[in-house]
PLY file of the C-alpha trace (Angstrom):
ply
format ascii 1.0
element vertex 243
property float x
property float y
property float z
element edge 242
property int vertex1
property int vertex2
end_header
112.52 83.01 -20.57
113.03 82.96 -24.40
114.97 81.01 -26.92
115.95 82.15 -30.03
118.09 80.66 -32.47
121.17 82.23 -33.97
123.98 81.67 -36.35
127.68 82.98 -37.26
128.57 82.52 -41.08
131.80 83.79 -43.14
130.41 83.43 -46.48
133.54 84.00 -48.48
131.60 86.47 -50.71
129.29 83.49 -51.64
132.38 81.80 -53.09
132.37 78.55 -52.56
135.44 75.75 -52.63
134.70 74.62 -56.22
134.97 78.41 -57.23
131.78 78.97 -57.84
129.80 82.03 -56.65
126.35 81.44 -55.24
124.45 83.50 -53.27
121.19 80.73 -53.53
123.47 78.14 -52.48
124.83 80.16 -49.32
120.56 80.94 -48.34
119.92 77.30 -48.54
122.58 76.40 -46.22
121.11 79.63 -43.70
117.57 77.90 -44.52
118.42 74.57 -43.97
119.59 75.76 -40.27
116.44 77.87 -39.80
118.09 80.56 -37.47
115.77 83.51 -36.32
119.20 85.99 -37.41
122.27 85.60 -38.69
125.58 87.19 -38.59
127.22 87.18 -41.81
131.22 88.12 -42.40
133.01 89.05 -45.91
130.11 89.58 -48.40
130.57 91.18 -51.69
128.48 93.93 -53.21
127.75 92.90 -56.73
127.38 96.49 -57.99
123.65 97.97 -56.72
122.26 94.27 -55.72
124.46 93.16 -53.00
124.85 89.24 -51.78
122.74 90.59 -48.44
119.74 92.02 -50.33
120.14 88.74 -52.51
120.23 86.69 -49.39
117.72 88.54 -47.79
115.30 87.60 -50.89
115.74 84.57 -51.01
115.22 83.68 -47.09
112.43 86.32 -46.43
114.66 87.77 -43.76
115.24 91.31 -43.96
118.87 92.85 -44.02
120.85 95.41 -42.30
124.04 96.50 -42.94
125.95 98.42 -46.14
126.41 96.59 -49.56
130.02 97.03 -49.91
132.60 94.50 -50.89
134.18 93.09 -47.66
131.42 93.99 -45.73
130.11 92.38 -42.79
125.82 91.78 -42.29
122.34 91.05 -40.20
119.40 89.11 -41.14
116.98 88.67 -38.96
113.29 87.62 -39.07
113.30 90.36 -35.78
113.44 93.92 -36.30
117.01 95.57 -35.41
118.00 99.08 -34.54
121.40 101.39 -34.22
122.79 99.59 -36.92
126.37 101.07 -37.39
129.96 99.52 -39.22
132.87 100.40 -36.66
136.64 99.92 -38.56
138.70 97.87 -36.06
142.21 98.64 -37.99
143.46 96.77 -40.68
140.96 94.40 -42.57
139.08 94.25 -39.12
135.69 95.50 -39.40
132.31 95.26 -36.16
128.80 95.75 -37.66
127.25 96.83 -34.38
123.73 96.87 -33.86
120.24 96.09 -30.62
118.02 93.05 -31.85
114.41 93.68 -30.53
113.13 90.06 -29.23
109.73 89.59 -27.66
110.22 92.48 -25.49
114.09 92.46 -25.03
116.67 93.77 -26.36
119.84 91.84 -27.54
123.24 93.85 -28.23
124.72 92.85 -31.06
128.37 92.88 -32.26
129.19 90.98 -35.78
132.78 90.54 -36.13
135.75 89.48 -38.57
139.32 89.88 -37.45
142.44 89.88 -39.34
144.50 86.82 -39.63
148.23 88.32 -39.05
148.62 88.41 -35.42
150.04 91.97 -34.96
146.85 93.45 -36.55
144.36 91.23 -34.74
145.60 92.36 -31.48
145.06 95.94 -32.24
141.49 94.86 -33.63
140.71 93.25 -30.32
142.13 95.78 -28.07
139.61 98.48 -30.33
136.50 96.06 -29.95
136.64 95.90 -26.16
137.45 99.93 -26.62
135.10 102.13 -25.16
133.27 102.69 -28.19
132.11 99.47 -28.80
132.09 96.44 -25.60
133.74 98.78 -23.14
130.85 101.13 -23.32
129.13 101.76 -20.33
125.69 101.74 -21.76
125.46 98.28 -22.59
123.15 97.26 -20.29
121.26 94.32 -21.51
122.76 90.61 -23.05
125.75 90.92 -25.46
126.34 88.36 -28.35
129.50 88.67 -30.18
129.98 86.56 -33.14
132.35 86.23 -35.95
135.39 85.44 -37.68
138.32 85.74 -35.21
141.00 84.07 -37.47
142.31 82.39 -35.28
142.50 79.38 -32.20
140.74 80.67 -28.85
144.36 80.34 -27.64
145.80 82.66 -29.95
143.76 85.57 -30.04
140.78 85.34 -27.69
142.29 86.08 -24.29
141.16 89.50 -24.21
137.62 88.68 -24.82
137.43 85.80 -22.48
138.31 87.91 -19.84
135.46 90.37 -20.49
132.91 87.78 -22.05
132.16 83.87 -22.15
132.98 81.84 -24.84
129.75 80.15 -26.10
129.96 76.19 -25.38
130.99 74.29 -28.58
130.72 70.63 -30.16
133.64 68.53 -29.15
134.94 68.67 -32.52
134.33 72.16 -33.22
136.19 73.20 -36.13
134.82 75.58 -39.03
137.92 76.21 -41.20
138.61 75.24 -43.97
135.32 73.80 -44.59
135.68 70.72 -46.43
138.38 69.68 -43.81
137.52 72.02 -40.85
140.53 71.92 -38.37
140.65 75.45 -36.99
137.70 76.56 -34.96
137.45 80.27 -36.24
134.25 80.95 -36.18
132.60 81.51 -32.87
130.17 83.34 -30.03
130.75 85.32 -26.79
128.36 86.02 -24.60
127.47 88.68 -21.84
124.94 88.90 -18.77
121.76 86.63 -18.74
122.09 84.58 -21.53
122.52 80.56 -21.62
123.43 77.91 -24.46
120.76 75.71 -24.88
122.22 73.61 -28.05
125.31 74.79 -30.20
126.31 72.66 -33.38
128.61 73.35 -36.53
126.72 72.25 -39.68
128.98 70.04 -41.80
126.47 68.90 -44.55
127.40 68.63 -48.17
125.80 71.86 -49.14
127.53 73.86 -46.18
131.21 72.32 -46.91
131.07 73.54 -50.50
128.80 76.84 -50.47
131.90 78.78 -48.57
135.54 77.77 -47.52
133.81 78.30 -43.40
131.35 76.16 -42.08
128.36 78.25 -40.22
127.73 77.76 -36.12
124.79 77.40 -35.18
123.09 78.13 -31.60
119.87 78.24 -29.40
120.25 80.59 -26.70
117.97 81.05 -23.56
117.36 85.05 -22.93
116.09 85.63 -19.39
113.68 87.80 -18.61
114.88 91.64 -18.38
113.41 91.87 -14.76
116.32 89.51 -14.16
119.26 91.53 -14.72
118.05 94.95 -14.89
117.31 96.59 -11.67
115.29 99.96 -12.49
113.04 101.71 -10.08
110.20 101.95 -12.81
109.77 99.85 -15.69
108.38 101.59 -18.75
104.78 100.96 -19.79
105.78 99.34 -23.39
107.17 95.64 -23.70
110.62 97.31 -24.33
112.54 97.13 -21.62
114.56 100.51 -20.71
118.22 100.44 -22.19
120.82 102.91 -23.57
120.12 103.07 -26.98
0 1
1 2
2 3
3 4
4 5
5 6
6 7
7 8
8 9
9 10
10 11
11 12
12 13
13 14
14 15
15 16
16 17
17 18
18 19
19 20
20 21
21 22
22 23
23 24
24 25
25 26
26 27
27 28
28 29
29 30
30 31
31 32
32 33
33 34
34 35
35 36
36 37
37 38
38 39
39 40
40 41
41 42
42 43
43 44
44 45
45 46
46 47
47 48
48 49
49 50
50 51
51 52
52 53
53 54
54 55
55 56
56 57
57 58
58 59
59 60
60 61
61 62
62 63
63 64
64 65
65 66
66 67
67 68
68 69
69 70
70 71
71 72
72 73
73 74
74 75
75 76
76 77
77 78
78 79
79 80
80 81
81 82
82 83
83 84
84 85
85 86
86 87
87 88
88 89
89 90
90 91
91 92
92 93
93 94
94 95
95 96
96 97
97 98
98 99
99 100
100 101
101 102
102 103
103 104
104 105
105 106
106 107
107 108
108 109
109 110
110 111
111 112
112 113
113 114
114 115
115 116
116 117
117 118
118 119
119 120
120 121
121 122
122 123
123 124
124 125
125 126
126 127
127 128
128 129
129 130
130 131
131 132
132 133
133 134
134 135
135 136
136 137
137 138
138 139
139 140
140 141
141 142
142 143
143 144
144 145
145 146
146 147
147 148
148 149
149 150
150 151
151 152
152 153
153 154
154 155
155 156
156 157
157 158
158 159
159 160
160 161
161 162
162 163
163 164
164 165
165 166
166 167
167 168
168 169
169 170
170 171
171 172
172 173
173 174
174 175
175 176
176 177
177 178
178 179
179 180
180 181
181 182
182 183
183 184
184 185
185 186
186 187
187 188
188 189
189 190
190 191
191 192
192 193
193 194
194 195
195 196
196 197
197 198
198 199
199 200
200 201
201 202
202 203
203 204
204 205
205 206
206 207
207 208
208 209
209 210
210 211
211 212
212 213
213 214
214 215
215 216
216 217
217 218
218 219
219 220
220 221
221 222
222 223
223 224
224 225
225 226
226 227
227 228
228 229
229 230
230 231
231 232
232 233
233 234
234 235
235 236
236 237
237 238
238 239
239 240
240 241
241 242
């Protein structure tokens, strides 16, 4: 088994509760959490030098995803393949993409829904569409993280049915971040996967670099052996999965 340690972040295009916009101030909150990658919602492009490249600098990480404004984005200190942005309707947007981890392969799904209830629905109803977590092929762990604008109880049904919510701290709230009341931001996870610590960071610099607070988690991946039953395994460390 392997733990690796992961985060969810709506950066608010680096715009931060004061006003101000600071991509170094959103990397030092990322840094001070040390995750191995990151899911990042709602970052802005800044003409050719986009908040992820900038954020990417800065941490050492490298980046995946497009540099567009209201664009969702990986980094990851682990190299990650099939990247692809999937429009969920509306403002709703999936940046979809396989982290390779010592030998396994995680499926990632980075996620930001649309506040207004009628449109989320339809957002959700297209994630767990057969393109995206109602695809057959997904054969190893899943880890979907995000923005879901709203409570668990008013818009997650339909993924807790498929998925399991990741456990949270009792007082779990992300948004708004200087007095976080609505737990928005949050992780869903699939097949052999287990929550080894989860905690919202609520320092000083996190309640004031973005109007969400980032959630932080160490997950235990099991060994593929575990959950995928093959006759023969393949001679790399990469485990065989639909790409």
């Amino acid at each position: 088994m392997y733990t690796i340690r992961v985060m969810t972040y709506h950066v608010r295009r680096c715009r931060g509760g004061d006003g101000i916009t600071s991509s170094e101030r959103v990397a030092k909150v990322i840094g001070e959490g040390a995750p191995d990658f990151v899911a990042l919602q709602d970052l802005d492009s800044n003409g050719d030098d986009g908040q992820l490249r900038q954020l990417g600098e800065y941490l050492g990480m490298a980046w995946y995803g497009p540099i567009k404004r209201g664009s969702n984005g990986f980094l990851s200190y682990y190299p990650l393949r099939g990247i692809r942005e999937y429009s969920l309707g509306g403002d709703g947007v999936c940046l979809r993409g396989d982290l390779d981890f010592r030998g396994n392969r995680i499926h990632l799904f980075n996620v930001r829904l649309d506040s207004r209830p009628d449109w989320r629905r339809l957002q959700l109803a297209n994630l767990l569409g057969e393109e995206l977590l109602g695809n057959r092929s997904l054969a190893c762990p899943i880890v979907v993280m995000g923005d879901f604008s709203s409570l668990q109880w008013a818009g997650g049904f339909g993924l807790s049915a498929s998925l399991k919510q990741a456990k949270r701290p009792l007082w779990s709230g992300t948004y708004p971040a200087r007095f976080p009341l609505v737990g928005r931001d949050r992780v869903y996870l699939c097949r052999q996967i287990r929550v080894i610590d989860t905690r919202i960071m609520r320092g000083h610099h996190a309640r004031e670099a973005s109007s969400h607070l980032p959630h932080l988690l160490t997950l235990q991946i099991s060994d593929p052996s575990s959950y995928l039953h093959v006759k023969k395994m393949s001679r790399s460390s990469m485990e065989p999965a639909a790409s």
